[in-house]
Phi, psi and omega in degrees: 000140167285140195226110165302312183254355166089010203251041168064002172265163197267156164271024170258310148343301142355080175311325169331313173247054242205114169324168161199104216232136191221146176258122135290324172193144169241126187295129151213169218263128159246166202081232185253170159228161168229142160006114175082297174306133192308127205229149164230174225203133173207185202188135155247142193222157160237125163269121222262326190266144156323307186276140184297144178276118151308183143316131169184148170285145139236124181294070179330115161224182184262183165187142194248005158211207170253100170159111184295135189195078163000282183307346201252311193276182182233136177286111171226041142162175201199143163226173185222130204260146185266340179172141189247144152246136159349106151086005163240209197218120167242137156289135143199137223205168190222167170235012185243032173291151139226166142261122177297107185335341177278326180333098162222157196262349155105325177277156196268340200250182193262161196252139163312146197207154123263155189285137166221146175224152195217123157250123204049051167303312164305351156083030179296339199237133162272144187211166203285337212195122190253333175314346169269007224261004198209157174224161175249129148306106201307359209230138165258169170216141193255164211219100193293154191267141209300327168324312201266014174267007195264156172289161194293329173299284208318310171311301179295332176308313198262012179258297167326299184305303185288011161271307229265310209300288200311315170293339197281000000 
């Protein structure tokens, strides 16, 4: 195997030559969005390392704080940079994100959300150094719980129908 720097480790092994792949800055929607609306989403990334970046996703999420926390926050869209090379920079974005109409926050009013965006969070690429793989968006957005998007008659209409429903 080639060992570039001679220090007996291989150069696939080799953190020394090892992407080191970042997000620089992320495009995302401010204010409020809702449910179901389309969104488009992009990411400029580096590979900050010597070695060339394979295939590897970057990952969009939702979040109810700036700390990415997988099991928790929601994944609403994705891309795939087909390769980085060592020391360079690419975009990448997708238009087919949504937030799902089942998305609720749980709240009467909208709730504050941040953008977290991660490149090779899934680890498909080995890389030198993963702790840099994710950015916070500096801008928050907010997300109304889909109940309270109904007009205020619409709300009353439909607490009468399930009363009338409910006697017969």
């Amino acid at each position: 195997q080639k060992d570039t720097d001679g220090d007996s480790t291989g150069d696939a092994c080799d953190p020394d030559e090892q992407p080191d792949l970042s997000v620089l800055s992320l495009s995302a929607p401010t204010g409020t969005i809702l449910p179901g609306q389309p969104l488009s989403l992009s990411a400029t990334l580096l590979n900050d390392g010597p070695g060339d970046a394979e295939s590897f996703p970057v990952t969009f999420y939702l979040s109810s704080n700036t700390t990415l926390e997988p099991a928790i926050d929601t994944p609403l869209g994705h891309c795939w940079v087909e390769g980085l090379n060592g020391g360079a920079t690419t975009t990448c974005a997708t238009n087919t994100a949504r937030i799902p109409p089942s998305f609720r926050t749980g709240q009467p009013s909208p709730v504050p959300y941040r953008w977290i965006t991660c490149a090779n969070r899934s680890e498909v690429e080995l890389e030198s150094d993963s702790t840099d793989d994710c950015m916070v968006a500096p801008q928050g957005v907010t997300v109304p719980e889909p109940d309270s998007l109904l007009p205020v008659g619409a709300i009353g209409l439909a607490l009468l129908v399930r009363t009338r429903r409910a006697r017969v």
